[in-house]
C-alpha positions in Angstrom: -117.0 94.8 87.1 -119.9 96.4 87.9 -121.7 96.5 84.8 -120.7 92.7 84.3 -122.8 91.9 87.6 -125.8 93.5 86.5 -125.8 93.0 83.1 -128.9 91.5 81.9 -130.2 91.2 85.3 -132.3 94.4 86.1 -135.6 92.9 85.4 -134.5 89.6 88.0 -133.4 92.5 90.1 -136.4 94.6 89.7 -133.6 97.3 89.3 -135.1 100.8 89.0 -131.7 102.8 88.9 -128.1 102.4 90.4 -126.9 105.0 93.3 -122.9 105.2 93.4 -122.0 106.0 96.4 -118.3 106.9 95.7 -116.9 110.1 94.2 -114.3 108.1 92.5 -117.1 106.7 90.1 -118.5 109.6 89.1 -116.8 109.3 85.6 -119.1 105.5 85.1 -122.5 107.5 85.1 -123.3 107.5 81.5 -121.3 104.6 80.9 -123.1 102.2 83.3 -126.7 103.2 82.7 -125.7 102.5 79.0 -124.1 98.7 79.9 -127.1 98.3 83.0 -130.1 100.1 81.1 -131.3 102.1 84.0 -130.6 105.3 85.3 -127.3 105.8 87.7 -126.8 108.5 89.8 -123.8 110.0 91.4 -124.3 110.0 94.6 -122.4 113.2 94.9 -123.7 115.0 92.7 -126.8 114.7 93.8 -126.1 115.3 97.3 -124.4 118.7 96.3 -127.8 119.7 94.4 -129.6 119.2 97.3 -127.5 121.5 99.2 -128.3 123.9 96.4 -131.9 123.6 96.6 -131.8 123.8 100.7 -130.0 127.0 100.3 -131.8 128.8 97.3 -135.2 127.8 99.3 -133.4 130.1 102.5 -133.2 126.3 104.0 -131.2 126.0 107.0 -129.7 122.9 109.6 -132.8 122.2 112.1 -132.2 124.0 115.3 -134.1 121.2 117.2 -131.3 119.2 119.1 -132.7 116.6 117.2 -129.2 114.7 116.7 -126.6 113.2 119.5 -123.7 115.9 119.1 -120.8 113.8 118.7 -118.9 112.8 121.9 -115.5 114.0 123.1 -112.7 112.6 121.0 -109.0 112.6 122.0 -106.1 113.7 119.7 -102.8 112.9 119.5 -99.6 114.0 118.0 -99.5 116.8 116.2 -103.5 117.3 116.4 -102.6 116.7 120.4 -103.8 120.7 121.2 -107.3 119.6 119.4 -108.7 117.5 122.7 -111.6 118.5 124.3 
């Protein structure tokens, strides 16, 4: 379905490559940039070999405070002991 949308229109697009953003479609890689004619990435993947990079660089999580912590979040059922 996906390669039937695009097909033939990634120059009306000005398509430069396809991001999937679902595990599930990490199997379509080679097959949509072959049907498309760009490159596609796996979201994924390339998410987990930026985690790589961060951490052979001795990377870490900013410190800052930077980001809202999430807020309190109430359980129920067998999770019920989890509340804050």
């Amino acid at each position: 379905m996906i390669a039937h949308c695009f097909r033939g229109r990634n120059v009306s697009f000005h398509l430069a490559c396809l991001l999937l953003g679902c595990a599930g479609m990490a199997d379509l890689c080679s097959y949509l940039s072959a049907e498309v004619g760009v490159p596609v990435v796996d979201g994924v993947a390339a998410a987990t070999k930026t985690v790589e990079s961060l951490i052979a660089l001795g990377l870490a999580t900013s410190t800052r405070s930077e980001y809202a912590a999430p807020g309190p979040k109430q359980y129920v059922g067998a999770l019920r002991g989890f509340t804050i």
